[in-house]
KEDODO-623691 format. One line per field, with one value per residue: x, y, z of N, C-alpha, C in turn; residue number from 1. Coordinates in steps of 0.2 Angstrom, whole numbers, padded with zeros to 4 digits, m for minus. Example, Ala and Ser with C-alpha at 12.3 -4.5 7.8 and 13.67 -1.06 7.14 Angstrom:
2
nx (0066/0064)
ny (m0028/m0011)
nz (0039/0035)
cax (0062/0068)
cay (m0022/m0005)
caz (0039/0036)
cx (0066/0064)
cy (m0016/0000)
cz (0039/0039)
nr (1/2)
END
This chain:
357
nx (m0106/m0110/m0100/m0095/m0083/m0074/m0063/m0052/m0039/m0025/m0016/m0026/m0032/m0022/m0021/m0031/m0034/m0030/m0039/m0050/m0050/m0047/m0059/m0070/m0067/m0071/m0086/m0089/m0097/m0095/m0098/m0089/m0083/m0076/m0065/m0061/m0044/m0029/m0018/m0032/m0042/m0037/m0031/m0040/m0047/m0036/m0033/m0047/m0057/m0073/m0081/m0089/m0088/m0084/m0081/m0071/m0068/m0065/m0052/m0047/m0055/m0067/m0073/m0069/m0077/m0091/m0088/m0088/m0102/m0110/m0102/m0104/m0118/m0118/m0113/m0122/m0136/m0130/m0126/m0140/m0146/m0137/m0136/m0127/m0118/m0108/m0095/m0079/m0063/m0049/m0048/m0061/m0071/m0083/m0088/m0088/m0100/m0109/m0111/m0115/m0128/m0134/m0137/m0124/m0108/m0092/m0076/m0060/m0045/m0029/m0015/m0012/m0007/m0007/m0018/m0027/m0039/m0048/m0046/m0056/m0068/m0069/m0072/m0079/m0090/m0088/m0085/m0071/m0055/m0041/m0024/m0004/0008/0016/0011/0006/m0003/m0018/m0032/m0042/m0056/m0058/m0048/m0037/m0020/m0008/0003/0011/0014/0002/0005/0010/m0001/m0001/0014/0019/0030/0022/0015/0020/0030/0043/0044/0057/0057/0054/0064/0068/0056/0059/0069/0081/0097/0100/0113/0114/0114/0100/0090/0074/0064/0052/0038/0026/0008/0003/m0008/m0017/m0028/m0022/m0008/m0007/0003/0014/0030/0042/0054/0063/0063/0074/0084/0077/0082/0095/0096/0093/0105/0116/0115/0113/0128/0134/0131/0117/0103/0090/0071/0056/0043/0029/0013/0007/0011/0027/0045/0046/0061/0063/0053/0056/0063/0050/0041/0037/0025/0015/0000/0001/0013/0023/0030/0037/0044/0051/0056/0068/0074/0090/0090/0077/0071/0059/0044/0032/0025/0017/0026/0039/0038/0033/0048/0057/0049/0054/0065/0075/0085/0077/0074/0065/0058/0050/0040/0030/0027/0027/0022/0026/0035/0044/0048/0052/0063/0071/0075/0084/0079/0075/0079/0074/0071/0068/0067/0069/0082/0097/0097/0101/0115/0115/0109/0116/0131/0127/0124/0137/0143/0155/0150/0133/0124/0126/0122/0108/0101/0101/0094/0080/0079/0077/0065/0054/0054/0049/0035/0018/0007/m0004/m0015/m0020/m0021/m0032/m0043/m0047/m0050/m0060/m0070/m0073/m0080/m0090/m0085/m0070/m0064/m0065/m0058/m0047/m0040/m0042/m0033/m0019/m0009/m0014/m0010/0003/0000/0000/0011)
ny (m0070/m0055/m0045/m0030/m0025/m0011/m0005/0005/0007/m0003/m0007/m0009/m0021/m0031/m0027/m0036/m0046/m0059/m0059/m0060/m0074/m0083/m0077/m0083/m0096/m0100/m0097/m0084/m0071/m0061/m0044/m0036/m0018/m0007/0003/0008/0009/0010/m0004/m0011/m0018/m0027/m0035/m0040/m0049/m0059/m0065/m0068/m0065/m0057/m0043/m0027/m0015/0003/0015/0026/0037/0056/0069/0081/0094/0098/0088/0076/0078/0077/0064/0057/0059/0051/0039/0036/0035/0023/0015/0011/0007/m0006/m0010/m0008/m0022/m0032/m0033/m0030/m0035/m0030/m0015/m0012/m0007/0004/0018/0023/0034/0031/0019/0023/0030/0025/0015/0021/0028/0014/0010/0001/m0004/0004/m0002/0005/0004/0014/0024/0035/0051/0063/0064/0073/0079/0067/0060/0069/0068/0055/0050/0054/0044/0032/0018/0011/0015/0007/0010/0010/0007/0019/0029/0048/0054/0060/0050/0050/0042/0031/0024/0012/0005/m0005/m0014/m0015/m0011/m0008/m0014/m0027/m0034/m0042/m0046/m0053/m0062/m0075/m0074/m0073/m0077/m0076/m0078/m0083/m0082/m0073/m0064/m0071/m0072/m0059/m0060/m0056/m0061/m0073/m0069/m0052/m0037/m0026/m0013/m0006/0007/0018/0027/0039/0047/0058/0062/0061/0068/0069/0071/0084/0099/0093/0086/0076/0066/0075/0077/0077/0070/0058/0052/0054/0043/0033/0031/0033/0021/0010/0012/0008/m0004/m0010/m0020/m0010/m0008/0002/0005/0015/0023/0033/0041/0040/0046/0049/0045/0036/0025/0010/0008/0003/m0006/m0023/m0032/m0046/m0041/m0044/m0051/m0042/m0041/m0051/m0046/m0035/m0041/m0047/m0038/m0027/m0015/m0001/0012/0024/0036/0030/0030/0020/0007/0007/0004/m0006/m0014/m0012/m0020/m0033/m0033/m0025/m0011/0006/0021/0034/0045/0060/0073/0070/0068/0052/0044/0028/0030/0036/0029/0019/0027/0029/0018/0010/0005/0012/0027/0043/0056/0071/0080/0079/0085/0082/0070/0058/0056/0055/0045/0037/0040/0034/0022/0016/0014/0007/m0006/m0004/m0014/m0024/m0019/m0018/m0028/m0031/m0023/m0027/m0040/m0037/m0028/m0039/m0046/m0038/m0036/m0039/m0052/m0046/m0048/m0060/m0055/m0046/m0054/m0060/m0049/m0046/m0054/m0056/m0044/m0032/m0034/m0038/m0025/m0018/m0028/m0027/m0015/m0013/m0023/m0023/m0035/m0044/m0041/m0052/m0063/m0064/m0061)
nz (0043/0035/0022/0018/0006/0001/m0012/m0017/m0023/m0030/m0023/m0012/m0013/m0012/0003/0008/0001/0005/0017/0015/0008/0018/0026/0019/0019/0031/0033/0030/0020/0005/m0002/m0013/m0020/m0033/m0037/m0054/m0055/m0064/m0061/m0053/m0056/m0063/m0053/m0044/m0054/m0057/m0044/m0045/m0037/m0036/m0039/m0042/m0053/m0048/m0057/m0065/m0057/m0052/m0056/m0049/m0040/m0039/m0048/m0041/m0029/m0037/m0039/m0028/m0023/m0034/m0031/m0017/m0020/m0026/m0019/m0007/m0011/m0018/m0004/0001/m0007/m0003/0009/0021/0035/0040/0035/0028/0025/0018/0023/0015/0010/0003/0008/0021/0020/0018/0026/0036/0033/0032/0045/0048/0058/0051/0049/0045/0038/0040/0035/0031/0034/0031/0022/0023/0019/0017/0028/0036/0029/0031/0043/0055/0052/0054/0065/0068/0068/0061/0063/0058/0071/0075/0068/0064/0069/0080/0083/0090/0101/0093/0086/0082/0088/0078/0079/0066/0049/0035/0025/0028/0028/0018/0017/0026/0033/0036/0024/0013/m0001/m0009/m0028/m0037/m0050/m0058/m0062/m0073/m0081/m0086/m0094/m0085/m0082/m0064/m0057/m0062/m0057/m0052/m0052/m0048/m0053/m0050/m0056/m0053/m0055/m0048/m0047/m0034/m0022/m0009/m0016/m0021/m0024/m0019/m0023/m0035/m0041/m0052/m0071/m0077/m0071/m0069/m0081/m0081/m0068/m0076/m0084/m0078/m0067/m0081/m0084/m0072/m0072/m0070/m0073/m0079/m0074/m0077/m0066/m0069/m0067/m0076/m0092/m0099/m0102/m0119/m0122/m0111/m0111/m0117/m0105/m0100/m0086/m0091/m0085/m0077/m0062/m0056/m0050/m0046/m0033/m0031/m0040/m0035/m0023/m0028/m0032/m0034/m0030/m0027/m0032/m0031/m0030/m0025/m0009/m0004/m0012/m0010/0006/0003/m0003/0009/0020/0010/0009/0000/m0003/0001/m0010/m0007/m0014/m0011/m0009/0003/0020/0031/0046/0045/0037/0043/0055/0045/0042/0052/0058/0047/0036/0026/0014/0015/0003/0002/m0007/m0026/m0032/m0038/m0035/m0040/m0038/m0025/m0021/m0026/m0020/m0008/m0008/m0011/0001/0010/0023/0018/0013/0024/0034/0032/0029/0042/0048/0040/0046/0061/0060/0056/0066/0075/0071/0069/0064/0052/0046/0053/0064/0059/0058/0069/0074/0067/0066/0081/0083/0090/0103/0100/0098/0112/0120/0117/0119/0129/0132/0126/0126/0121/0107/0106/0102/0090/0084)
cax (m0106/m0109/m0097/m0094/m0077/m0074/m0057/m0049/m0031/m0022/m0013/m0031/m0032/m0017/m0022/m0038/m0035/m0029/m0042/m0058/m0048/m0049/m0064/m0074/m0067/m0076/m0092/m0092/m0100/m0092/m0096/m0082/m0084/m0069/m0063/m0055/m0038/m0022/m0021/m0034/m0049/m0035/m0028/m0045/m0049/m0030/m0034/m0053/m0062/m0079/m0083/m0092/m0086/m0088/m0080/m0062/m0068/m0061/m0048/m0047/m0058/m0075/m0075/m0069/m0084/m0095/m0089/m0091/m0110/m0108/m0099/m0111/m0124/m0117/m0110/m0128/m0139/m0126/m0126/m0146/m0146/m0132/m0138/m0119/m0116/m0101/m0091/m0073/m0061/m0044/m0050/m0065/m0078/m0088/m0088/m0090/m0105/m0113/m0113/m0119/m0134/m0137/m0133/m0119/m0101/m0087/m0070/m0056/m0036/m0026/m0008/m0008/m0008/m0007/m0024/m0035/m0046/m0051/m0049/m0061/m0074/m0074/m0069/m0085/m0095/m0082/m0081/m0065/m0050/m0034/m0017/m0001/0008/0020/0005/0009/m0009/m0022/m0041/m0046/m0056/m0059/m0042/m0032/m0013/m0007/0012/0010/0012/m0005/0010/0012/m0006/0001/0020/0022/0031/0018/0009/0022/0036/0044/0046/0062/0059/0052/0070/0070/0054/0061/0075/0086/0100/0102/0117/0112/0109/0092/0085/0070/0062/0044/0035/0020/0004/0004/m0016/m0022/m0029/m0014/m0001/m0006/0008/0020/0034/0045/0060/0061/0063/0080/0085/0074/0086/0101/0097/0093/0110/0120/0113/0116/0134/0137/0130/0113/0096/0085/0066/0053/0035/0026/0007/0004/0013/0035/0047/0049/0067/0062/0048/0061/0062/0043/0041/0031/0025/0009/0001/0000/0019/0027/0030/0042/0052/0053/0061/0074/0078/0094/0089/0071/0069/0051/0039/0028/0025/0019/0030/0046/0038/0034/0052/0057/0047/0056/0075/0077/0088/0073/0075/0060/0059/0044/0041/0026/0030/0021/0024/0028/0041/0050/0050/0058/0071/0074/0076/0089/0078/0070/0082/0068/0075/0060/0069/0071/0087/0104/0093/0106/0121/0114/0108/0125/0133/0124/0124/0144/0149/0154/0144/0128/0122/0125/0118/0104/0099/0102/0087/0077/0079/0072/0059/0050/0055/0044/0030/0013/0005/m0009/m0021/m0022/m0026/m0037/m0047/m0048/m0054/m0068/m0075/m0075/m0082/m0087/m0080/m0064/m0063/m0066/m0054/m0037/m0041/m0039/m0027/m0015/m0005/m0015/m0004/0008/m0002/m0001/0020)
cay (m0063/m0052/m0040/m0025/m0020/m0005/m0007/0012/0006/m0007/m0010/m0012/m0027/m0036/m0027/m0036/m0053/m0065/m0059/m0062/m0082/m0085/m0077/m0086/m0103/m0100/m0096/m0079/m0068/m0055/m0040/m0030/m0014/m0008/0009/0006/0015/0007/m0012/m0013/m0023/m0034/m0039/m0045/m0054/m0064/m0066/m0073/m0059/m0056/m0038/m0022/m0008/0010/0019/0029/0042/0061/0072/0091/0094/0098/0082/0073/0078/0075/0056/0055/0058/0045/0034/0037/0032/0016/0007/0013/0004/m0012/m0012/m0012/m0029/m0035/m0031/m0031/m0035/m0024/m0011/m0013/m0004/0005/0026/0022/0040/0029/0015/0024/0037/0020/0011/0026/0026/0008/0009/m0001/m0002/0002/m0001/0008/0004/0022/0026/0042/0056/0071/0066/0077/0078/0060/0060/0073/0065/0048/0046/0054/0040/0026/0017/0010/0014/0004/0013/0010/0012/0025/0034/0054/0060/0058/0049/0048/0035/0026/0023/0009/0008/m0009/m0017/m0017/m0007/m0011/m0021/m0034/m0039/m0047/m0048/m0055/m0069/m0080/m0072/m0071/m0083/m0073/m0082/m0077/m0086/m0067/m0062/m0078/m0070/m0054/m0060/m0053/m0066/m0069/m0064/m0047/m0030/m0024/m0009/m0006/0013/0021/0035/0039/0050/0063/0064/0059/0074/0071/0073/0092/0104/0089/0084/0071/0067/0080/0073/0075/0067/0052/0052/0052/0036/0026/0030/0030/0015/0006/0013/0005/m0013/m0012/m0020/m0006/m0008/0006/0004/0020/0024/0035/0041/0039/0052/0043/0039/0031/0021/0006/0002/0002/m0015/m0027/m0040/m0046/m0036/m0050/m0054/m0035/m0040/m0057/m0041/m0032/m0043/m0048/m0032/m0025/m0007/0002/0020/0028/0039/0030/0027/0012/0002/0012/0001/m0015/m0015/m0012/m0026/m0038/m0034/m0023/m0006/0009/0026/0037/0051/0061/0078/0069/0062/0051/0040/0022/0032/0037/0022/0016/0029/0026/0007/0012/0003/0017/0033/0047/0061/0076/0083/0074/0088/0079/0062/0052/0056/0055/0035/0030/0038/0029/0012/0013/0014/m0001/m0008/m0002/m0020/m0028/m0015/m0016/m0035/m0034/m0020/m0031/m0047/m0033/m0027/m0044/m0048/m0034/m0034/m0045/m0055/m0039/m0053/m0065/m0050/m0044/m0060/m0061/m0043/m0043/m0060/m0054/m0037/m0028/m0038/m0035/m0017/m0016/m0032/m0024/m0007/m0016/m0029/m0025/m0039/m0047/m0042/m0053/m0069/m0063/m0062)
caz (0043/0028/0023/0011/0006/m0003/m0015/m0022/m0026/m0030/m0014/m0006/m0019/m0008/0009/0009/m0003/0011/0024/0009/0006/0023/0029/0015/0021/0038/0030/0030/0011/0005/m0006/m0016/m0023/m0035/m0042/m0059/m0055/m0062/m0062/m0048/m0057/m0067/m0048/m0043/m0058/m0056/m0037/m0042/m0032/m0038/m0039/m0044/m0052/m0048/m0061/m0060/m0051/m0056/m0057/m0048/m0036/m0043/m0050/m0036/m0026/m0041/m0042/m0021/m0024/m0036/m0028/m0011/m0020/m0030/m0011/m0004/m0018/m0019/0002/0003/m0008/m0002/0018/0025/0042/0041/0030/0029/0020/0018/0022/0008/0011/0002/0013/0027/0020/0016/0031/0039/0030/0032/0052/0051/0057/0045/0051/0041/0039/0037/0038/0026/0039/0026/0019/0029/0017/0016/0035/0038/0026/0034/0051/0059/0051/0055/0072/0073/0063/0064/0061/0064/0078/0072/0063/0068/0071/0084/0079/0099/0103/0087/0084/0088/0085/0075/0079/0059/0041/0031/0018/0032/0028/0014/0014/0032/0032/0037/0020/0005/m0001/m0018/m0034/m0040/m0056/m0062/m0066/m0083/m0087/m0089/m0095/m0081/m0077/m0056/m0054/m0064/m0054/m0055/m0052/m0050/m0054/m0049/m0056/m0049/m0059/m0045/m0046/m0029/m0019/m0006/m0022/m0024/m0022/m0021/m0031/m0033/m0047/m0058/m0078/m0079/m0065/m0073/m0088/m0077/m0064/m0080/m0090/m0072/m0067/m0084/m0084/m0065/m0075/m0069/m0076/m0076/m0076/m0073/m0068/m0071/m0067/m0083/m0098/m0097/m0106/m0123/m0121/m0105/m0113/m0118/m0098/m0093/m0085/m0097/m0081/m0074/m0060/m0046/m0049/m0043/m0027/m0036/m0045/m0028/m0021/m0030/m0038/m0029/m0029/m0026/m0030/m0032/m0030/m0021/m0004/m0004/m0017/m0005/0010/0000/m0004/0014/0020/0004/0009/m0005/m0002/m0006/m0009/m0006/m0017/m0012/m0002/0007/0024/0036/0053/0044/0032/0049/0057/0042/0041/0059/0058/0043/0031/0020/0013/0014/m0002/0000/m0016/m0030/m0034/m0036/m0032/m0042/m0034/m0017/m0021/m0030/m0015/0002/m0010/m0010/0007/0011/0025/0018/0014/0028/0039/0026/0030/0049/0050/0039/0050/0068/0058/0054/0072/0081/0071/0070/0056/0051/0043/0059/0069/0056/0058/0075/0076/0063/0067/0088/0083/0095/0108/0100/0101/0119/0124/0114/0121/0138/0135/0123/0128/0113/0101/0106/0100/0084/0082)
cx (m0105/m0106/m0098/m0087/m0076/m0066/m0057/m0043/m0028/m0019/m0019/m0033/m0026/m0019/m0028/m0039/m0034/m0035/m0049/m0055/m0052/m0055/m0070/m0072/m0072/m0083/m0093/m0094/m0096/m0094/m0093/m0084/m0076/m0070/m0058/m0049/m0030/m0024/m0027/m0039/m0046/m0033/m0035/m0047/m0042/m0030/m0043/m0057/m0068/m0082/m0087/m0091/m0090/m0085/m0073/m0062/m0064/m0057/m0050/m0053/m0067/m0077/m0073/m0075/m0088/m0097/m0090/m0097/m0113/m0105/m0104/m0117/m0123/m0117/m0117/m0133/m0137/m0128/m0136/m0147/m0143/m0134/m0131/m0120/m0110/m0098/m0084/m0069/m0053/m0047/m0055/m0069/m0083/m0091/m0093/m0097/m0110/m0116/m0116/m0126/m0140/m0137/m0130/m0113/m0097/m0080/m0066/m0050/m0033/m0019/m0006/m0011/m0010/m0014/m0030/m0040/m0052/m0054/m0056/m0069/m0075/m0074/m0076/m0090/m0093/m0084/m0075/m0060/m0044/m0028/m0011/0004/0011/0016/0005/0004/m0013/m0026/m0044/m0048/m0058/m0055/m0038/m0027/m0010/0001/0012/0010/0006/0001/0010/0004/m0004/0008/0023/0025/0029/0015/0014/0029/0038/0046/0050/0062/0054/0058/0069/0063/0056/0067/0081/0089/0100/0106/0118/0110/0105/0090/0079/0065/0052/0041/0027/0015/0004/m0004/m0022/m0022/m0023/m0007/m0001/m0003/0014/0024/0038/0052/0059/0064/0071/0086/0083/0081/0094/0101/0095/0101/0114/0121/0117/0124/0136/0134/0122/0109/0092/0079/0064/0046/0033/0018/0005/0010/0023/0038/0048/0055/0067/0057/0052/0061/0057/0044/0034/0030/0018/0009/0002/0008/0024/0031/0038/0047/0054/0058/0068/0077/0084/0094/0081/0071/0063/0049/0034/0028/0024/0022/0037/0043/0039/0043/0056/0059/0050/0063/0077/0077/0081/0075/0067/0060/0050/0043/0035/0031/0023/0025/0026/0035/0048/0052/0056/0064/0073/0076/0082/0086/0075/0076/0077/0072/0069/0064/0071/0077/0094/0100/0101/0110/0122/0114/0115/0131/0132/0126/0132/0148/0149/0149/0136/0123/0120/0121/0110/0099/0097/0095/0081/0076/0073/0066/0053/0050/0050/0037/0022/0012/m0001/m0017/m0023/m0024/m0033/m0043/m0052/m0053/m0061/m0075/m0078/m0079/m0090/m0083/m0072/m0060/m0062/m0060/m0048/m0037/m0039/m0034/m0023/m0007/m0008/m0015/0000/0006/m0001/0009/0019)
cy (m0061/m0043/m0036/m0024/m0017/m0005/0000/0011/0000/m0011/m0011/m0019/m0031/m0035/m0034/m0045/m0058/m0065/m0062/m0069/m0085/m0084/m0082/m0094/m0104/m0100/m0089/m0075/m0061/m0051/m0035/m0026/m0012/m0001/0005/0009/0011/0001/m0014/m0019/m0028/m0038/m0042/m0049/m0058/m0066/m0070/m0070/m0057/m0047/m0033/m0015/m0001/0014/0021/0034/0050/0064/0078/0088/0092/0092/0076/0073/0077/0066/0055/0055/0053/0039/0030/0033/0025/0010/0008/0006/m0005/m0014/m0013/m0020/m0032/m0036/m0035/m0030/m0030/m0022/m0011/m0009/0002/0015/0025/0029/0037/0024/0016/0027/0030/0015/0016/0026/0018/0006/0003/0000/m0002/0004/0001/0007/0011/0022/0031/0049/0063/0069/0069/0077/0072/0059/0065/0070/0059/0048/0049/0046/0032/0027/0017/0010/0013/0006/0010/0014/0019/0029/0042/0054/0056/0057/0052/0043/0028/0023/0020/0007/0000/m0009/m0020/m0013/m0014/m0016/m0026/m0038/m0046/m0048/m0049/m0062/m0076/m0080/m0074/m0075/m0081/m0077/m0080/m0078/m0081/m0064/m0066/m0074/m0063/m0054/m0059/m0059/m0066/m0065/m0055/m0043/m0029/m0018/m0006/0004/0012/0028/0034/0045/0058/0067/0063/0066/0075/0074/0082/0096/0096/0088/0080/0071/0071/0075/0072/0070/0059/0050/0050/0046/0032/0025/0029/0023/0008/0007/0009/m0004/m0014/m0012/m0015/m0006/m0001/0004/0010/0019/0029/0034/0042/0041/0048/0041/0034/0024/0014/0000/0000/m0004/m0018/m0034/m0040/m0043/m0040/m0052/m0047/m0037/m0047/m0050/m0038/m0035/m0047/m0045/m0031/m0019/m0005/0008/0023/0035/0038/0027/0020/0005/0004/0005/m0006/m0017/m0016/m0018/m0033/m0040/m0031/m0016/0000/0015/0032/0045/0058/0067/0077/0065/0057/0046/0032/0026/0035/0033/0020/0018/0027/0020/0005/0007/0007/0024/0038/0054/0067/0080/0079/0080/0084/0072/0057/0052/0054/0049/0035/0032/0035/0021/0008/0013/0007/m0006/m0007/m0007/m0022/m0026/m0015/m0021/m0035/m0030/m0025/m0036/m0041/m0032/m0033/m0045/m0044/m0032/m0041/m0047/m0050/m0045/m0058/m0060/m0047/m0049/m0061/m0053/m0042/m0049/m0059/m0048/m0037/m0029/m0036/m0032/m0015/m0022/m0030/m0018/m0009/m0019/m0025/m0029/m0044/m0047/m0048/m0062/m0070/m0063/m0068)
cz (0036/0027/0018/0013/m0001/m0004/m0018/m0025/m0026/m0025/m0009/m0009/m0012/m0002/0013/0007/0000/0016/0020/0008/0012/0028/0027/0015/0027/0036/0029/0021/0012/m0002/m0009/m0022/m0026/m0039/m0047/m0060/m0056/m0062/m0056/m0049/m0062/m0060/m0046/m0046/m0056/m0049/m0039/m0037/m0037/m0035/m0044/m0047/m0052/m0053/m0060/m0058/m0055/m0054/m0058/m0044/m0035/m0046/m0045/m0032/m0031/m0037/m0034/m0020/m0026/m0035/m0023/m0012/m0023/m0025/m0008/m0007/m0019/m0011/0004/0001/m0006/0005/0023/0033/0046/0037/0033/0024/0023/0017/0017/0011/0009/0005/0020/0027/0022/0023/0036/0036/0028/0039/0050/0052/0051/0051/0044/0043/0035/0040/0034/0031/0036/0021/0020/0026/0018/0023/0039/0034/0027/0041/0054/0055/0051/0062/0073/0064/0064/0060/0063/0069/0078/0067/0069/0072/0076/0083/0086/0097/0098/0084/0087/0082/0083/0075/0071/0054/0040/0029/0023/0031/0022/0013/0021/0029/0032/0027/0013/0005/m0008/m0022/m0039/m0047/m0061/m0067/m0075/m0085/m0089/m0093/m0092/m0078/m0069/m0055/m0058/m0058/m0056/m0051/m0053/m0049/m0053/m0050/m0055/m0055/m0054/m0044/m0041/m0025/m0014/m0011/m0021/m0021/m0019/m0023/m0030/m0037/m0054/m0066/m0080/m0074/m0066/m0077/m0084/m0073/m0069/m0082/m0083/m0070/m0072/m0084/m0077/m0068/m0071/m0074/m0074/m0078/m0072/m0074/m0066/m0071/m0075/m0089/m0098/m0103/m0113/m0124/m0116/m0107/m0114/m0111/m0095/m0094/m0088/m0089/m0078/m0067/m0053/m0046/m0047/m0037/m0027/m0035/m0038/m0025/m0022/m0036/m0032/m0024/m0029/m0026/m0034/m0027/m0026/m0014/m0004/m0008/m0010/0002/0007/0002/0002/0017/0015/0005/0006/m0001/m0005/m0003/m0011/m0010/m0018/m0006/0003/0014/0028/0041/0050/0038/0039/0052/0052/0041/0047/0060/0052/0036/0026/0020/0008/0008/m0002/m0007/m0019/m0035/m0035/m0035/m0035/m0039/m0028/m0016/m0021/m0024/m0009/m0002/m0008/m0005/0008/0015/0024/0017/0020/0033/0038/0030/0039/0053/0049/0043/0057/0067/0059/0062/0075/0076/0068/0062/0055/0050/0048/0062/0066/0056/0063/0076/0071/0066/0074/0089/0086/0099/0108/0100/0107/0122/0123/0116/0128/0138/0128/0122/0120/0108/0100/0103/0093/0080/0080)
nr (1/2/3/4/5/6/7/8/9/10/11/12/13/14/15/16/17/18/19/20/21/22/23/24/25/26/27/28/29/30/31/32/33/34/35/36/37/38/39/40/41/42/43/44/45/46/47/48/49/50/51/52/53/54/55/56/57/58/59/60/61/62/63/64/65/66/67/68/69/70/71/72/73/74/75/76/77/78/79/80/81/82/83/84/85/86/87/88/89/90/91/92/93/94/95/96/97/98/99/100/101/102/103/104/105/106/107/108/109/110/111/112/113/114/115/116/117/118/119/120/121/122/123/124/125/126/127/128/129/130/131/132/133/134/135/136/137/138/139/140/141/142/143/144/145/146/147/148/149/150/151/152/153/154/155/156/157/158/159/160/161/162/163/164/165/166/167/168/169/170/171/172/173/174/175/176/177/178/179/180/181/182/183/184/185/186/187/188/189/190/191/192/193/194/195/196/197/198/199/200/201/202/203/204/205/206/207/208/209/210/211/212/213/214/215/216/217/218/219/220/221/222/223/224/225/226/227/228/229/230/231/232/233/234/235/236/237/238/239/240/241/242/243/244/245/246/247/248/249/250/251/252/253/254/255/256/257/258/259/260/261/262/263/264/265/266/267/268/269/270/271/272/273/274/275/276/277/278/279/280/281/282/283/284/285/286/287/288/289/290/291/292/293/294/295/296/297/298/299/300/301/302/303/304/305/306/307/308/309/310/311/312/313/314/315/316/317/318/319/320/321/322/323/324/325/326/327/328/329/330/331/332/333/334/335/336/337/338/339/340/341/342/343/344/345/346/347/348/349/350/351/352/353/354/355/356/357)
END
């Protein structure tokens, strides 16, 4: 089988990297295309993916719909040579425009509910789009519902084993607190009209923090206040998921870094007036503390950290969690290599999910 996969973000870079190991052991080819956004084209060179880039795409609207004609036409061009069996991709527009144009299927992975725009400019051109279960909104019939967040593609247990020996290179002894901070650029068309930790609030969970004896790094998608600049985190891009998990604290901006951490054991705090169905779930299972205002933020963390049980309580979700949900990348295997067949058999049986726990 020859595939295309359409890569926008860095975390498609991890959703994707196991599934392209092992598909390409079986014999199947693969084409990846790649927006330059953030470390996404240095995580494929350090994974050893072979790809194509499309540019970084624009910023505001009018240029956003520019670089989508742009894009349209770059996957189109690369999938005539290429002549893909199938398009895969994490909500790509251009994925999908592309495989429409090529008649072929593009399945799509989505779990951002508030990006209606993206939703409305691919899913007419997608068959099957795999959510999960906890995903608010309704597709209809192209839409099947995954005992999975996307992050379980790669931080299942079967999939990831952390390498605590990130702390020595940052210098951070074990026994050291670490918290670890996220600020986000705020320029994805979902961002607009959202907001997150205001600046001074910044400046406070660094000095607080250190004052409570914690290491504090921050990873930052653009530019960070100059007194904060000191803590950006200096570490390569494929070991983030090391620092995750054996930092003690996690508070960002971003959705997906806020799950990662989840999924790792580590307490995260969600500072973001976006919501969506895997950030409920997570409150609900008491593993994720959702903040829609980043007003008071400090005070509100450094008080839930210090009740006493909050640990233990912490740990006992973690363990249920990993218990009810599948390996994402075993299923994803079994559903691309079976496709079609395997649209129509999981729709009927959903009892084969359970092969995959």
């Amino acid at each position: 089988m020859r595939i295309l996969i359409d890569i926008g973000h860095p975390a498609h870079v991890h959703y994707f990297r196991n599934f392209i190991a092992e598909m390409q052991l079986r014999g199947h080819q693969f084409l990846i295309t790649a927006r330059d956004k953030e470390v996404t084209l240095d995580l494929l060179q350090r994974y050893n993916i072979p790809f194509h880039g499309r540019g970084k795409g624009g910023n505001g609207m009018l240029a956003k719909l520019a670089y989508m004609l742009y894009a349209d036409i770059f996957l189109f061009r690369k999938a005539l040579k290429f002549k893909p069996d199938l398009f895969l991709s994490f909500a790509s527009t251009y994925a999908a425009h592309a495989s429409f144009l090529c008649r072929k299927p593009h399945i799509a992975l989505d779990d951002t509910e508030h990006a209606r725009f993206e939703l409305f400019l691919y899913t007419p051109f997608t068959q099957v789009i795999l959510t999960p279960d906890c995903f608010t909104g309704e597709l209809g019939k192209k839409q099947i519902r995954i005992r999975a967040f996307a992050e379980f593609l790669y931080l299942h247990r079967n999939r990831f084993c952390p390498d605590h020996s990130v702390r020595s290179f940052l210098n951070i002894s074990p026994d050291e607190k670490l918290v670890l901070l996220r600020f986000i650029s705020w320029k994805a068309s979902h961002d607009i009209g959202q907001r997150g930790i205001p600046d001074n609030e910044k400046r406070l969970l660094v000095s607080r923090f250190k004052e409570l004896g914690y290491a504090v790094r921050i990873s930052a998608e653009g530019d960070l206040l100059p007194d904060l600049e000191p803590y950006r985190l200096k570490l390569p891009s494929d070991r983030i998921h090391d620092l995750i998990a054996t930092s003690d604290l996690f508070i960002g901006e971003s959705g997906t870094m806020s799950t990662e951490a989840c999924l790792l054991g580590t307490p995260a705090f969600f500072v973001n007036s976006l919501d969506a169905g895997v950030f409920q779930e997570e409150v609900k299972r008491g593993l994720l503390w959702h903040l829609k205002s980043g007003d008071d933020v400090c005070n509100k963390i450094i008080a839930c950290i210090q009740q006493p049980r909050f640990r233990d309580e912490h740990q006992k979700a973690v363990a249920d969690l990993h218990a009810s949900k599948i390996d994402f990348t075993a299923f994803l295997l079994w559903f691309c290599e079976n496709y079609p067949q395997s649209q129509i058999d999981i729709k009927k049986n959903p009892e084969i999910f359970n092969q995959f726990l």
